[in-house]
C-alpha positions as CSV (number, residue, x, y, z in Angstrom):
1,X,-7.7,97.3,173.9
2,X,-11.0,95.7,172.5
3,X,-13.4,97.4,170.5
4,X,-16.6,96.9,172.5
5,X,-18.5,98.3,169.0
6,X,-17.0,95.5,167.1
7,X,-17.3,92.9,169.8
8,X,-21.4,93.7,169.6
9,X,-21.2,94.2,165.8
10,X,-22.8,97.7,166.3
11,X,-22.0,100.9,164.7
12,X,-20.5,104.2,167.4
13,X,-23.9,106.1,167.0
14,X,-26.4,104.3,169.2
15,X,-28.2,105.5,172.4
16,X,-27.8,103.3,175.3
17,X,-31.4,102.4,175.1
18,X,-30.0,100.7,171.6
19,X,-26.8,99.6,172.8
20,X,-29.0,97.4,175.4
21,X,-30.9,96.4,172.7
22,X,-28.4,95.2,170.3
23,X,-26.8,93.1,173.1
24,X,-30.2,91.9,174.6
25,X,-30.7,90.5,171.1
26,X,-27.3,88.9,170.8
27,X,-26.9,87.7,174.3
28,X,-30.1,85.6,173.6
29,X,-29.2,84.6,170.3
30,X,-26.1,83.1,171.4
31,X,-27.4,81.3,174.3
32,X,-26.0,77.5,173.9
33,X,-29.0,76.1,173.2
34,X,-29.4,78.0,169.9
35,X,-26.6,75.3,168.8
36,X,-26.2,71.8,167.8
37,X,-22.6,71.7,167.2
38,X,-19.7,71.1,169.7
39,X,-18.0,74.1,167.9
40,X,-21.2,76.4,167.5
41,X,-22.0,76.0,171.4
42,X,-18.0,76.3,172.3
43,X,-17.9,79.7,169.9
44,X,-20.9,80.8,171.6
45,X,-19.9,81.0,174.8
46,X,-16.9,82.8,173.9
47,X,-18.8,85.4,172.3
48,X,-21.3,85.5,175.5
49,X,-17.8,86.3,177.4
50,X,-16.7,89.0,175.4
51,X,-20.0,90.9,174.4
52,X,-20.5,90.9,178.3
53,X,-17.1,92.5,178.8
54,X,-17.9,95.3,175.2
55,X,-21.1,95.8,177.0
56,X,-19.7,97.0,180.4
57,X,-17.4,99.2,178.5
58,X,-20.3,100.8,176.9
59,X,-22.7,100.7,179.8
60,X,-19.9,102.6,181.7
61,X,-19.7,106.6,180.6
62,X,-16.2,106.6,182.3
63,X,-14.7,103.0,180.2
64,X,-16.7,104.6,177.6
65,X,-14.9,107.6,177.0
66,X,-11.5,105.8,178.3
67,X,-11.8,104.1,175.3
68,X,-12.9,106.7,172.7
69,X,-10.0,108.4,174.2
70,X,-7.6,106.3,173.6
71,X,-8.8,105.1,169.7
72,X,-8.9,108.7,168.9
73,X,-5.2,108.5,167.7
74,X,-5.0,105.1,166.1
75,X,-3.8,104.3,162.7
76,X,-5.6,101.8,161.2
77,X,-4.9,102.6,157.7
78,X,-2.1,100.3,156.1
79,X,-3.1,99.8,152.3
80,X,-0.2,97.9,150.7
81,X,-0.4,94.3,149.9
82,X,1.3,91.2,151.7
83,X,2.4,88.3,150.7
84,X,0.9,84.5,152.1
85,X,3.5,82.7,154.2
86,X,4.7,79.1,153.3
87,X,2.9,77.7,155.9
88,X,-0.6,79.2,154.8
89,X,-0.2,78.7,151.1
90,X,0.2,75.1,151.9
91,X,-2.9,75.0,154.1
92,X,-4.6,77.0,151.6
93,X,-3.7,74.6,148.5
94,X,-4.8,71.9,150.8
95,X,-1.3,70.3,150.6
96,X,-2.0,70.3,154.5
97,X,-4.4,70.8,157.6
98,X,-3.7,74.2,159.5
99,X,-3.1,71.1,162.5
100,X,0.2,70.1,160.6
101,X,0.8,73.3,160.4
102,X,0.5,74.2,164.0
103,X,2.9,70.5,164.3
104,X,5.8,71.8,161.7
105,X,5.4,75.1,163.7
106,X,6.5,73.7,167.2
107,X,9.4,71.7,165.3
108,X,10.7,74.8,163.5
109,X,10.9,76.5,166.7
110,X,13.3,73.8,168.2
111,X,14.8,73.3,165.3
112,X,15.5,76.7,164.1
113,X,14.8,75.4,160.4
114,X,13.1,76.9,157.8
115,X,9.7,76.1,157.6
116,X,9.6,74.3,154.0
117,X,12.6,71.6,155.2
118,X,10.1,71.1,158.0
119,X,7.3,70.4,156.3
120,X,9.4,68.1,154.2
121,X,11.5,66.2,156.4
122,X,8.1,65.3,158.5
123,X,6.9,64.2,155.1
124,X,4.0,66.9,154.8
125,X,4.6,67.9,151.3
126,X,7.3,67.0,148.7
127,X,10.7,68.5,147.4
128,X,9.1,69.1,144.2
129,X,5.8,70.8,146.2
130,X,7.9,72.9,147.9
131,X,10.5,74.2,145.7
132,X,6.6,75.2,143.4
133,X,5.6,77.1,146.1
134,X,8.3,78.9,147.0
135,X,8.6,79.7,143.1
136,X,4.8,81.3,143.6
137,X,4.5,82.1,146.8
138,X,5.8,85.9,145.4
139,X,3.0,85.8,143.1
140,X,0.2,85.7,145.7
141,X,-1.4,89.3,147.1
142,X,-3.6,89.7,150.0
143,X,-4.3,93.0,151.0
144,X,-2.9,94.0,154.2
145,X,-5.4,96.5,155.5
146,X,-8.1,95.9,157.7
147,X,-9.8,93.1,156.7
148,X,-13.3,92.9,156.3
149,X,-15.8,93.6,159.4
150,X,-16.9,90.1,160.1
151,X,-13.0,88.8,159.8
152,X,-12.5,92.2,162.4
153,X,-15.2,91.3,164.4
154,X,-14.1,87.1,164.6
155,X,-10.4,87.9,165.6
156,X,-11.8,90.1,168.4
157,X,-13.8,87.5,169.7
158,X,-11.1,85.3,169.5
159,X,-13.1,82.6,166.9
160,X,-10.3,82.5,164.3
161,X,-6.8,83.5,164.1
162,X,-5.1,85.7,161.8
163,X,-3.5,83.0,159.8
164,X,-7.0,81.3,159.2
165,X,-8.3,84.7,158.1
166,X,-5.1,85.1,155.9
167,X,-5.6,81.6,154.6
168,X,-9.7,82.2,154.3
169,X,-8.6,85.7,152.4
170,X,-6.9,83.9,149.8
171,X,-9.4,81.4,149.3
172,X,-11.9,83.7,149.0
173,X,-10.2,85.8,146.4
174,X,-9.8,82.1,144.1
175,X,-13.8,81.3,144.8
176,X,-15.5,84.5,145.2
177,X,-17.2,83.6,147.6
178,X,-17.9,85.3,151.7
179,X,-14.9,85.2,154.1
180,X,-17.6,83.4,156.5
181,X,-18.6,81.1,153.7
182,X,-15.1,80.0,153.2
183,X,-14.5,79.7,157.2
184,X,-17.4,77.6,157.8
185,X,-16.3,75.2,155.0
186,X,-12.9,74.8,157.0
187,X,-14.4,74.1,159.9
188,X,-13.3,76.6,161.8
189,X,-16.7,78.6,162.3
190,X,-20.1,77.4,163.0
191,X,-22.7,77.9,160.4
192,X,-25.2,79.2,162.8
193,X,-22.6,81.4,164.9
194,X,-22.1,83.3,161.0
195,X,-25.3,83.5,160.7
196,X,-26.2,85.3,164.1
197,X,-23.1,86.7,164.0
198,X,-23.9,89.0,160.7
199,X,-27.6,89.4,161.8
């Protein structure tokens, strides 16, 4: 189920007079014509969708506490480390484009070969590049609990996947720099979307 507080990027404790508010703001921040990029105007509108939908929920007492009741339970606590796939350490040592990726993907599925012999026999990366990273790819930790609200919030709206959050995550450990920061320089978030996303 959706997290309608997420989705709006507001905390549990609001009134519904604030609630309105929060999304009144957003809604007209996120209107198309905020945006000068394809991407910015595309991620917009996918946003519009799904703050529409969080909205409803929270507009509704009887969605409302539907959905407190059933988040009451959740776990969301797992604290131990994971380590990067092949696939994302090459996209994140920009050996490839997370496109190739998404290409030696499909083939592996038909193929049933390991990913590395994919990415080699359709020339993406080299013997010697591969047989380094699976020598490293141990090496790498991201942490595998939640990840930070804005990734949260961009997965629930559907604007990244978790392999470009993985693959940001690691990048952003190496550069020290925002998970947004590093998923606008990939391309794969609009600069003004991060911006009236964290508000």
């Amino acid at each position: 189920m959706i997290n309608p507080y997420l989705l709006l990027g507001i905390p549990e404790n609001l009134s519904q007079e604030q609630i309105r508010s929060e999304y009144t703001g957003l809604k007209e921040n996120l209107k198309e014509d905020n945006f000068t990029t394809n991407l910015g105007k595309i991620q917009a509108n996918r946003c519009i969708t799904l703050i529409e939908v969080a909205f409803q929920i929270l507009s509704n007492p009887e969605l409302k506490n539907q959905y407190h009741n059933q988040n009451q339970n959740a776990d969301l606590n797992n604290s131990k480390d994971i380590h990067p796939r092949l696939g994302q350490l090459c996209v994140v040592s920009s050996m490839i484009s997370l496109d190739q990726l998404k290409q030696a993907v499909d083939v592996q599925v038909k193929t049933k070969k390991p990913i590395g012999e994919v990415l080699v026999d359709m020339q993406f990366i080299s013997q010697g590049q591969l047989e380094g990273l699976l020598l490293g790819q141990d090496l790498i930790d991201v942490p595998a609990s939640n990840p930070s609200p804005l990734a949260q919030r961009l997965l629930h709206l559907g604007l990244v996947s978790e392999d470009m959050i993985l693959i940001a995550s690691v990048k952003q450990k190496a550069q020290n720099i925002d998970i947004g920061e590093v998923l606008v320089q990939e391309g794969w978030l609009d600069k003004k979307l991060l911006s009236v996303l964290n508000g």
